[in-house]
Legacy VTK file of the C-alpha trace (Angstrom):
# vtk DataFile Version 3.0
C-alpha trace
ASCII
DATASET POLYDATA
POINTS 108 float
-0.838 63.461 -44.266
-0.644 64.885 -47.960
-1.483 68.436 -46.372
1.398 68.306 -43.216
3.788 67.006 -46.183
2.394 70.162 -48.212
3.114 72.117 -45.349
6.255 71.391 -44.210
7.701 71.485 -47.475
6.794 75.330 -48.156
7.529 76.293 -44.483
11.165 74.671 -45.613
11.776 76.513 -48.677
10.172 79.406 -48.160
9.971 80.092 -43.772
12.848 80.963 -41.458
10.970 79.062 -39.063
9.594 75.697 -40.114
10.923 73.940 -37.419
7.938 75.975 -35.495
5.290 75.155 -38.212
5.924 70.968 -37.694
6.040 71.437 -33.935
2.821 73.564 -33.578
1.148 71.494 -36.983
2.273 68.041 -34.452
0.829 70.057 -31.294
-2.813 70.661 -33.434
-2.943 66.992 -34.556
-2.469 65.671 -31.059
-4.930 67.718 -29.447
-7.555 66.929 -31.755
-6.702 63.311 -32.102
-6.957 62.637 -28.400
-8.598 65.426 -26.373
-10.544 67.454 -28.922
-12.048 64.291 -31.295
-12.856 61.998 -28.281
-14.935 64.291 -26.452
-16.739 65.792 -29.137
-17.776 62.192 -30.229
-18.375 61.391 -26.619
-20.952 64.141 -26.254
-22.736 64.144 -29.457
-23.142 60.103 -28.916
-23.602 60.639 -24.667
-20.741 58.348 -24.616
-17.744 58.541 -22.615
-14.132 60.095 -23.956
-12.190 57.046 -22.790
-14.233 54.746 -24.286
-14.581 56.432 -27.603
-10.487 56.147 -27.163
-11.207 52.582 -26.459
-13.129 51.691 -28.926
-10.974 53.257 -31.702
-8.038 51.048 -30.602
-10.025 47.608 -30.011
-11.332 48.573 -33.355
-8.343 48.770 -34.806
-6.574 45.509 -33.448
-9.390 43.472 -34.399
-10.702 45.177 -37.749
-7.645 47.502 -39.065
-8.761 50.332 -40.435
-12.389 49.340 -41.212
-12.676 48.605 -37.596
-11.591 52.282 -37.061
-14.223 53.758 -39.334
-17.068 51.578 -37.570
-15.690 50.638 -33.756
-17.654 54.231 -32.503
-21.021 53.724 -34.407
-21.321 50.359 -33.549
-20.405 51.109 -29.657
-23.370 54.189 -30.069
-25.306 51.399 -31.498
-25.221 49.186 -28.512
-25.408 51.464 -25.760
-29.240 52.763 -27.924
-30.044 48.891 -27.935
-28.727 47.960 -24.154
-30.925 51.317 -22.697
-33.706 51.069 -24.877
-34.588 47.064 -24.255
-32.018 46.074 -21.597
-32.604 48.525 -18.913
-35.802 50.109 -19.942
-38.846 49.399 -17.379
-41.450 46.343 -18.381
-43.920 47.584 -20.438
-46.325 44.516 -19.828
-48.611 46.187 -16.558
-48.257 43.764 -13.543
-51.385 42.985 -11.397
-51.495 44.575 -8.313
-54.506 45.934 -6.239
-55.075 48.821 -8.239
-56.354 46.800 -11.271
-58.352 44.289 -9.447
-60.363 47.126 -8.299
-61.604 47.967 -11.977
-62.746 44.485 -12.696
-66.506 44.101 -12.775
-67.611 42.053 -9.953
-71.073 39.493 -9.748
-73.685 41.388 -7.204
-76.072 38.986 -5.825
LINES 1 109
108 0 1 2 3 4 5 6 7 8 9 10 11 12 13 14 15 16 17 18 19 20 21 22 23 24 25 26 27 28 29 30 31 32 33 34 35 36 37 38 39 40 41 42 43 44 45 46 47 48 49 50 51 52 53 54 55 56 57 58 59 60 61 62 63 64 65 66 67 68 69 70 71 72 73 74 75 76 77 78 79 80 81 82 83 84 85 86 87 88 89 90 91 92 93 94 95 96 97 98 99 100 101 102 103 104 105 106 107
């Protein structure tokens, strides 16, 4: 915020135009607030752009701005857990035919 203030302030004293400088400085913070930031995240994490989005804002209604800082991480965190143990494949073999074929049997 300290930098658009920066900005804004020299493009006033010192550019013709600084009506131009706020409205494309307000263009570049949207688009990486919500298009650019989001799917970047999304990718790098294999999650979703919408529910980065979603995340950032349930974060921030229930933990302020601590929630902010740890709503994505934590959702990363439990998409790892709920693919690694949730939906990955038994690891305990089940008996089937194949296996009772390998067991010694008693020969008379």
């Amino acid at each position: 915020m300290a930098a658009a203030a920066t900005i804004v302030s020299a493009g006033a004293l010192a550019h013709t135009h600084w009506i131009w400088m706020l409205a494309l400085l307000c263009l570049w913070r949207i688009l990486m607030d919500y298009c650019i930031a989001p799917r970047v995240m999304g990718h790098e994490l294999e999650m979703h752009p919408l529910l980065a989005i979603f995340t950032l804002m349930v974060g921030g209604a229930v933990g302020g701005i601590i929630g902010i800082y740890l709503s994505v991480p934590l959702a990363a965190t439990l998409r790892v857990v709920y693919r690694n143990f949730v939906s990955a494949p038994s690891l305990v073999p089940e008996n089937d035919a194949s296996n009772e074929s390998l067991t010694p049997t008693a020969s008379v």
